[in-house]
C-alpha positions as CSV (number, residue, x, y, z in Angstrom):
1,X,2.2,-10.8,32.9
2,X,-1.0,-8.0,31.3
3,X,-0.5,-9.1,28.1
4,X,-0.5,-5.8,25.4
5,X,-3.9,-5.4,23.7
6,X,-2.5,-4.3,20.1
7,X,-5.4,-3.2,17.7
8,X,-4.4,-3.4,14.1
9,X,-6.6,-1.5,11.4
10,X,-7.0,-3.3,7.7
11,X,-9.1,-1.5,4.9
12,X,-7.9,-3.1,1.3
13,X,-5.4,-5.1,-0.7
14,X,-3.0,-1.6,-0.2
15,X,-2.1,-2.4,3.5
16,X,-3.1,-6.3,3.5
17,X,0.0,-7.2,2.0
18,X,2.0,-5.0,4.2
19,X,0.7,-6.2,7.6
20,X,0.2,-10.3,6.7
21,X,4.2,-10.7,8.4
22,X,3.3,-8.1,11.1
23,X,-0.3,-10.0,12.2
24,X,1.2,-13.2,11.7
25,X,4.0,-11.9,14.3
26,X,1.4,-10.1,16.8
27,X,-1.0,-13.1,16.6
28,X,2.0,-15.8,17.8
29,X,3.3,-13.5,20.6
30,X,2.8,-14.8,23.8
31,X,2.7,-11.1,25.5
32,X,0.1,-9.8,23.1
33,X,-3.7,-9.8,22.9
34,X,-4.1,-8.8,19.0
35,X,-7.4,-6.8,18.0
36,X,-7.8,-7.0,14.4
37,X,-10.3,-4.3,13.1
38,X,-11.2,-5.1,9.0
39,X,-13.3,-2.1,7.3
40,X,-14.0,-0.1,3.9
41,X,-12.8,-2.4,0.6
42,X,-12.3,-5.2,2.5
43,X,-16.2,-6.2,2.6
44,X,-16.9,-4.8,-1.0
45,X,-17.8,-7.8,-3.5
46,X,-16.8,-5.1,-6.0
47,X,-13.5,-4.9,-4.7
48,X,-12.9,-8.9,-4.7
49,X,-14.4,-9.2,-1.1
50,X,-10.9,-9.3,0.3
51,X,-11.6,-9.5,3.9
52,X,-12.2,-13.6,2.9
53,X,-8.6,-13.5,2.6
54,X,-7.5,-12.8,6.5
55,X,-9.9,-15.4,7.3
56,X,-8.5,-17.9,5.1
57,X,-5.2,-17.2,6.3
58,X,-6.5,-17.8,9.8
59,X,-6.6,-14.0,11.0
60,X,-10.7,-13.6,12.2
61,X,-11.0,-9.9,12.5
62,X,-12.0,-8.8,16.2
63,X,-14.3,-6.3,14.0
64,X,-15.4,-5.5,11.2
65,X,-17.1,-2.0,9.7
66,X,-19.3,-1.6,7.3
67,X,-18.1,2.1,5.3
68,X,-17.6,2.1,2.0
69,X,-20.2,4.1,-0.2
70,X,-21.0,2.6,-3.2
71,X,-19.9,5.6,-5.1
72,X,-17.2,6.9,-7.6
73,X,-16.6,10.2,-6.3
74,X,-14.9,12.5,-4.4
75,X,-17.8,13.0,-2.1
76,X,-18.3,9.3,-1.7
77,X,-15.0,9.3,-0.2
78,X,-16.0,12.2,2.3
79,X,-18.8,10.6,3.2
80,X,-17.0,7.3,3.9
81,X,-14.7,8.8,6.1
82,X,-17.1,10.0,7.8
83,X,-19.2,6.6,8.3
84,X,-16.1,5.2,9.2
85,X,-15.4,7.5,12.0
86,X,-18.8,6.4,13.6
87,X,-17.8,3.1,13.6
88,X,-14.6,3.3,15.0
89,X,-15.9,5.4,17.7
90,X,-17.9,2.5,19.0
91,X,-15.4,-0.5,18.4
92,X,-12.2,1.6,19.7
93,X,-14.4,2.9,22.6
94,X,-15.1,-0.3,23.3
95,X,-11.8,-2.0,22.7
96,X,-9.5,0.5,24.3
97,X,-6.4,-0.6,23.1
98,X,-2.9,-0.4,24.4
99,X,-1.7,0.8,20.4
100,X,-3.5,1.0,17.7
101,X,-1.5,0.7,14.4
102,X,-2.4,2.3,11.3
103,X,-0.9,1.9,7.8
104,X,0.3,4.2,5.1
105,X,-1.6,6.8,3.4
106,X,-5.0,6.1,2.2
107,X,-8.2,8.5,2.9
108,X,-9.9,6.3,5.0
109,X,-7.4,6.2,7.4
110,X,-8.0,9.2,8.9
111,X,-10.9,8.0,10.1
112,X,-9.0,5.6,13.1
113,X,-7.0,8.3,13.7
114,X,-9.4,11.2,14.2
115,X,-11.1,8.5,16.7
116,X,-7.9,7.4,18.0
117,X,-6.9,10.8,19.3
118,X,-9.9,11.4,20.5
119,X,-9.7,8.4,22.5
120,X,-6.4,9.2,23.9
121,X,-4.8,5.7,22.5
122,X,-1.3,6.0,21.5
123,X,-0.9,5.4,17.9
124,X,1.8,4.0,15.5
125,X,2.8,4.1,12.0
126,X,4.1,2.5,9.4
127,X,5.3,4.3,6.2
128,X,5.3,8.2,6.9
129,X,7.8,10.6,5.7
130,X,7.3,9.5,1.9
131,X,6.1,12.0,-1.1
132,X,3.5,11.2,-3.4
133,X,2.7,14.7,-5.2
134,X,-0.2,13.9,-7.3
135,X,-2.4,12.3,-4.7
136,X,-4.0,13.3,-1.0
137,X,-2.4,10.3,0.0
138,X,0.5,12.6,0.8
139,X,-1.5,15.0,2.9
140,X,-3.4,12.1,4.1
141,X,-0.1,10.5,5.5
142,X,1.6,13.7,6.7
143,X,-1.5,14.0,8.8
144,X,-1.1,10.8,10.3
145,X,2.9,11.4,11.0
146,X,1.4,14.0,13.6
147,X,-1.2,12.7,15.0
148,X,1.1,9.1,16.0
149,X,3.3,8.7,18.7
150,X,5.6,5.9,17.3
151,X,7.0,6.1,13.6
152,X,8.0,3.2,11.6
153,X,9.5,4.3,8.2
154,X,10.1,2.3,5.2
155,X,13.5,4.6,4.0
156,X,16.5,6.6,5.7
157,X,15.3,9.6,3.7
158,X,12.0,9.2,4.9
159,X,12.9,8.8,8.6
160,X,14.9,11.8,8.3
161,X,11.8,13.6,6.6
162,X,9.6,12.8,10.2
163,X,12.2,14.2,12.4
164,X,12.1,17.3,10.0
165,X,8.4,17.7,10.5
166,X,9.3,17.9,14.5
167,X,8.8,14.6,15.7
168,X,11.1,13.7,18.3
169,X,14.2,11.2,17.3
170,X,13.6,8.7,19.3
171,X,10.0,7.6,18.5
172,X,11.1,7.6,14.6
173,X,12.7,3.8,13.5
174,X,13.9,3.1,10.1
175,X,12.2,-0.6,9.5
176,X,12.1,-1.1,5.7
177,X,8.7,-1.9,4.2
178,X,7.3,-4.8,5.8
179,X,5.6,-5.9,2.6
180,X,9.1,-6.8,1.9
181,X,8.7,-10.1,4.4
182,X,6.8,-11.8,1.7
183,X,10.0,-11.8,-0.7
184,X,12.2,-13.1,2.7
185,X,10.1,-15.2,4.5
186,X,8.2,-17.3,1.7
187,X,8.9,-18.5,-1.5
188,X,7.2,-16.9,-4.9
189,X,5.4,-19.2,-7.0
190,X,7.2,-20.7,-9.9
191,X,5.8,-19.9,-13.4
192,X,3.9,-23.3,-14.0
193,X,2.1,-22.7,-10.4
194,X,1.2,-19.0,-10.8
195,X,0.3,-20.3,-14.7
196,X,-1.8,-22.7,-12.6
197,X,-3.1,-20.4,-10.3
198,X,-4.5,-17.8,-12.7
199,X,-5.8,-20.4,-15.4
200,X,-3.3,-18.6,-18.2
201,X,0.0,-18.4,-20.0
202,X,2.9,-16.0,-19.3
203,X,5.1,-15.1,-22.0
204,X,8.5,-13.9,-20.9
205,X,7.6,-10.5,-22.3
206,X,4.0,-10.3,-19.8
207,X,3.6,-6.6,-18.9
208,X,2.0,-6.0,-15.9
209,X,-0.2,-3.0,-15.8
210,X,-1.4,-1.5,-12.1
211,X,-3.0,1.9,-12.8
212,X,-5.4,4.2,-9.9
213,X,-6.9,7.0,-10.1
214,X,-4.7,10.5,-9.4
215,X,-6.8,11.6,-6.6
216,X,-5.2,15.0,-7.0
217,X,-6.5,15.7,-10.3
218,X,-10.3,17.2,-10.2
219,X,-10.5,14.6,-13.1
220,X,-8.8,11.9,-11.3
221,X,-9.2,9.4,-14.6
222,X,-7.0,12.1,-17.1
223,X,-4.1,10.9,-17.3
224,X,-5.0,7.6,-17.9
225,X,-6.3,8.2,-21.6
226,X,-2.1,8.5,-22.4
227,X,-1.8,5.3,-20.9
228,X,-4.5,3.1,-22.7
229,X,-3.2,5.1,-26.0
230,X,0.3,3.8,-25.5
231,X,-0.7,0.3,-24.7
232,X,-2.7,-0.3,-27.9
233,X,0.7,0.2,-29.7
234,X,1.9,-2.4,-27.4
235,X,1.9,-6.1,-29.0
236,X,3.6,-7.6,-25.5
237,X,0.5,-9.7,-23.3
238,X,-1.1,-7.5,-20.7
239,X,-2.0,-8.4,-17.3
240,X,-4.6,-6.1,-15.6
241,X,-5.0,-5.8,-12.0
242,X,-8.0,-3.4,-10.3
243,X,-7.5,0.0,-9.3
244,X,-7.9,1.4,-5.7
245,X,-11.7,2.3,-4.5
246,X,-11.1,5.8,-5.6
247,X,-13.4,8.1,-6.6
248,X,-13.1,7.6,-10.5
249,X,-12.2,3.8,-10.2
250,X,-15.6,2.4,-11.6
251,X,-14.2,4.7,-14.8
252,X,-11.4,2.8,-15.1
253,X,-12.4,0.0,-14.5
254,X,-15.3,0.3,-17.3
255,X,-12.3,1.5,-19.7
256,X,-10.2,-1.4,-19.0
257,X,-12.6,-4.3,-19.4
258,X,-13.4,-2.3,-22.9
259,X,-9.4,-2.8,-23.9
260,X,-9.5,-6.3,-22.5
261,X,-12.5,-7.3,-24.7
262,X,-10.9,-6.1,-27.8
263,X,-6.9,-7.9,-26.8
264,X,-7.2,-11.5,-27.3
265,X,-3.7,-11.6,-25.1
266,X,-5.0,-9.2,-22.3
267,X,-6.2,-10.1,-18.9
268,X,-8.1,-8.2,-16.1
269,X,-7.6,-9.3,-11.9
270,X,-10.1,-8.1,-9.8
271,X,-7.8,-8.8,-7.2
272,X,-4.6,-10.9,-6.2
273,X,-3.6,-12.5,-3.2
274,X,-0.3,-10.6,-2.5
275,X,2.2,-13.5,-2.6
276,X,0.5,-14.2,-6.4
277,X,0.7,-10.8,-7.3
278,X,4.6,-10.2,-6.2
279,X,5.0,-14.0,-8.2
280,X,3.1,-11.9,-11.1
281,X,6.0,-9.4,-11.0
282,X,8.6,-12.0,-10.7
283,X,7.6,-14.2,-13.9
284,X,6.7,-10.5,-15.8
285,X,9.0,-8.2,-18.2
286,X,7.7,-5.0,-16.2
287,X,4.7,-3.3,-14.7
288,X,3.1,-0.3,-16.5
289,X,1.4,2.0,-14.3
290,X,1.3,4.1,-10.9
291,X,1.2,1.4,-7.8
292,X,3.3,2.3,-5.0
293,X,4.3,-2.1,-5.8
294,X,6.4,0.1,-8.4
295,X,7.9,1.7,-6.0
296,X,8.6,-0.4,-3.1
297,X,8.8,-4.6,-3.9
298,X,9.7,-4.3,-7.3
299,X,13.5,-3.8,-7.1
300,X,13.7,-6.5,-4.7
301,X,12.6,-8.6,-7.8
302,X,15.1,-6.4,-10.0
303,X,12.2,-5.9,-12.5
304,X,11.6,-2.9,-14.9
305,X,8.8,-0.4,-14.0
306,X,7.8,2.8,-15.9
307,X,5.9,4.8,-13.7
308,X,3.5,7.2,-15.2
309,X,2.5,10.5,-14.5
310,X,2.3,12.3,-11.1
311,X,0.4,9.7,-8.8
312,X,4.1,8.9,-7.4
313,X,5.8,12.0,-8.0
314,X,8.7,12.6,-5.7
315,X,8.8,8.8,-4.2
316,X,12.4,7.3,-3.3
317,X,12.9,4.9,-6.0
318,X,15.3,2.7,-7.3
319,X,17.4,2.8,-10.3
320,X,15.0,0.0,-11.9
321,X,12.0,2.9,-11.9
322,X,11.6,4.6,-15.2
323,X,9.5,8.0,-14.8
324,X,7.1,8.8,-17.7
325,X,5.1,12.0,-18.2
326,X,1.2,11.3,-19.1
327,X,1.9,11.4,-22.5
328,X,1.5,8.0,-25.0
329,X,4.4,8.9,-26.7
330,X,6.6,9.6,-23.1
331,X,5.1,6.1,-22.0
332,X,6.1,3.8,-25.2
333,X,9.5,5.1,-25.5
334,X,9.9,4.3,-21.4
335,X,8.3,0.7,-21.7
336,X,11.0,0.5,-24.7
337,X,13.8,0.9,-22.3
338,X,12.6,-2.2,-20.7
339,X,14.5,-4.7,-22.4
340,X,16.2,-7.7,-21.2
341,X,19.7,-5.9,-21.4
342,X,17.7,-3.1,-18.8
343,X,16.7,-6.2,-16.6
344,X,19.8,-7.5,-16.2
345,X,21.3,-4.0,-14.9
346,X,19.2,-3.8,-12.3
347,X,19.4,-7.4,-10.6
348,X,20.4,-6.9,-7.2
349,X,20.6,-3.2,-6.5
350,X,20.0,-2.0,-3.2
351,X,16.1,-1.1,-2.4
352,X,15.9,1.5,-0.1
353,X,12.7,0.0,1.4
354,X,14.7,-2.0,3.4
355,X,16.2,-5.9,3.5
356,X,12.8,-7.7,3.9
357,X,13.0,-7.7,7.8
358,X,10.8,-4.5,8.7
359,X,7.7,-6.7,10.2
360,X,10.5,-8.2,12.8
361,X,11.7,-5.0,13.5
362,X,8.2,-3.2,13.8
363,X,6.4,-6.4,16.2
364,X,9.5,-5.7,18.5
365,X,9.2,-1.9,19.0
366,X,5.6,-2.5,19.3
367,X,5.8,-4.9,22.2
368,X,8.6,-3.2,23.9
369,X,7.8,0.2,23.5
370,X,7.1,1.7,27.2
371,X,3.3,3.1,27.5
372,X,1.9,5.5,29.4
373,X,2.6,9.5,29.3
374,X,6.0,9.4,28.2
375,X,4.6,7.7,24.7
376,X,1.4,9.8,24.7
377,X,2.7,13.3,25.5
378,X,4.5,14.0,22.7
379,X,7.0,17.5,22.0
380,X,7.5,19.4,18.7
381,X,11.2,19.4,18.5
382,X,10.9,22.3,15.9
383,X,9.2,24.8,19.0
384,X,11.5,23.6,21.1
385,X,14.7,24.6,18.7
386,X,13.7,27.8,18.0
């Protein structure tokens, strides 16, 4: 039996801790010839170099591209996409696969597709249908809704959301998040080995605080004076983790290790191996900030977020999410909420990302789904209904 050549595109932390489950799966499959592509903040020593993580966790990347500008601005992004583009035409050209999977919503993710389409390879993906107002990761992933053939969202609502946009019902799966599978499939660190692990001490009142720039914004770093304001009121230890590779990240970044310096009980991650970081959130009081980690595996840990500003805005959420306006005083009296009463309410609600299963779920329709014209013609159901 032709085994299925699957090519699998990684750029950052963002969608490494969403596909480990799903590579892992691909890799094992007897019927499948996996094509791992790593590129953009992967191969940044800025950006913790995180590509030396797949290989550590014995996933060699087929190839790897070289794209990320050294910049902190909007037209470094551009201009990565665009390097990207050129060398994805090359490697797909070359590599021809059977289905290429791409990931959520970031910028450089266009580039695969653009190529992809081009290329005529069917393409499938995971976490469309979502909102996220205050970023162009929301145009970024509508545009990659259309231009795959095979959907894979991470809520009902969002599923629902695809079909809306005129995608036809039967290429459009409700899987859950698969960065879910880490909370399933392998136990968190206890608090003495993540203590370990990161060389400190956690306090039972550890706020974690995840904060990118709002790519939306033509100052993408505004919001995020309301943030630090609110925080120096704060007396609970802070845990840092890097922002994105946004344009306005180095800004951040600059800001943060200046609050750092001056908090003898503040820390600052470059970057986190994804089963440390969701043992972070476990062993923490709450996480401050705008991650889409928030969002999605936090109320499978039934921990206490206040989401600030409008990164997220619009996002299915639990009831364990706390939305804050970018102001310092909106921000302290949400982190207030977050008590241990607050905590205790929201252990064991329902996420609507799913039940920690999706990377089961999408390896299956992946390997099963038929190729050929009836996956890459696609209709608009929406012309067809009119």
């Amino acid at each position: 039996m032709k085994k299925r050549k699957i090519a699998v595109v990684t750029t950052s932390r963002a969608d490494a801790g969403h596909l480990h489950w799903i590579l892992k799966d691909l890799a094992a499959h007897p019927h499948v010839d996996l094509r791992l592509i790593s590129m953009g903040a992967h191969l940044s020593p800025e950006f913790g170099h995180t590509g030396r993580e797949l290989r550590e966790k014995g996933l060699r990347p087929d190839a790897t591209i070289e794209c990320l500008l050294s910049s902190d601005t909007d037209v470094g992004m551009a201009k990565t996409i665009g390097v990207a583009t050129m060398g994805l035409a090359d490697v797909l050209g070359e590599m021809r696969p059977d289905i290429l999977l791409l990931t959520a919503d970031r910028y450089e993710m266009l580039a695969p597709a653009a190529v992809g389409l081009a290329l005529r390879i069917p393409m499938a993906h995971i976490e469309g249908g979502e909102i996220s107002e205050g970023a162009i990761d929301d145009a970024v992933r509508n545009a990659l809704t259309k231009m795959s053939h095979l959907h894979f969202a991470c809520t009902r609502r969002a599923r629902e959301r695809i079909i809306e946009m005129g995608e036809e019902p039967w290429r459009v799966h409700f899987t859950g998040s698969p960065s879910l599978d880490q909370l399933s499939r392998k136990r968190l660190l206890t608090k003495e080995q993540l203590e370990r692990e990161l060389k400190i001490s956690l306090s039972s009142k550890t706020v974690v605080v995840v904060y990118h720039p709002v790519t939306l914004l033509r100052d993408t770093t505004r919001e995020s004076a309301a943030l630090f304001s609110a925080l120096e009121k704060i007396a609970a230890p802070l845990v840092f983790v890097y922002p994105n590779a946004d344009a306005g990240s180095r800004r951040l970044i600059e800001r943060t290790r200046k609050f750092v310096a001056q908090r003898r009980n503040a820390r600052l991650f470059v970057n986190l191996d994804h089963r440390v970081y969701l043992s972070l959130l476990k062993h923490s009081a709450a996480i401050v900030g705008n991650s889409s980690s928030g969002i999605i595996e936090a109320a499978s840990l039934g921990l206490p977020v206040v989401n600030v500003g409008v990164r997220q805005k619009g996002r299915d959420h639990a009831a364990n999410v706390l939305d804050a306006p970018a102001s310092a005083s909106s921000i302290r009296k949400a982190m207030a909420q977050c008590t241990p009463g607050f905590r205790a309410a929201v252990q064991g609600i329902e996420n609507p990302y799913g039940d920690g299963r999706g990377s089961e779920k999408i390896v299956k329709l992946l390997t099963t789904v038929s190729l050929g014209e009836t996956l890459l013609f696609k209709k608009n159901t929406l012309a067809t209904s009119s």
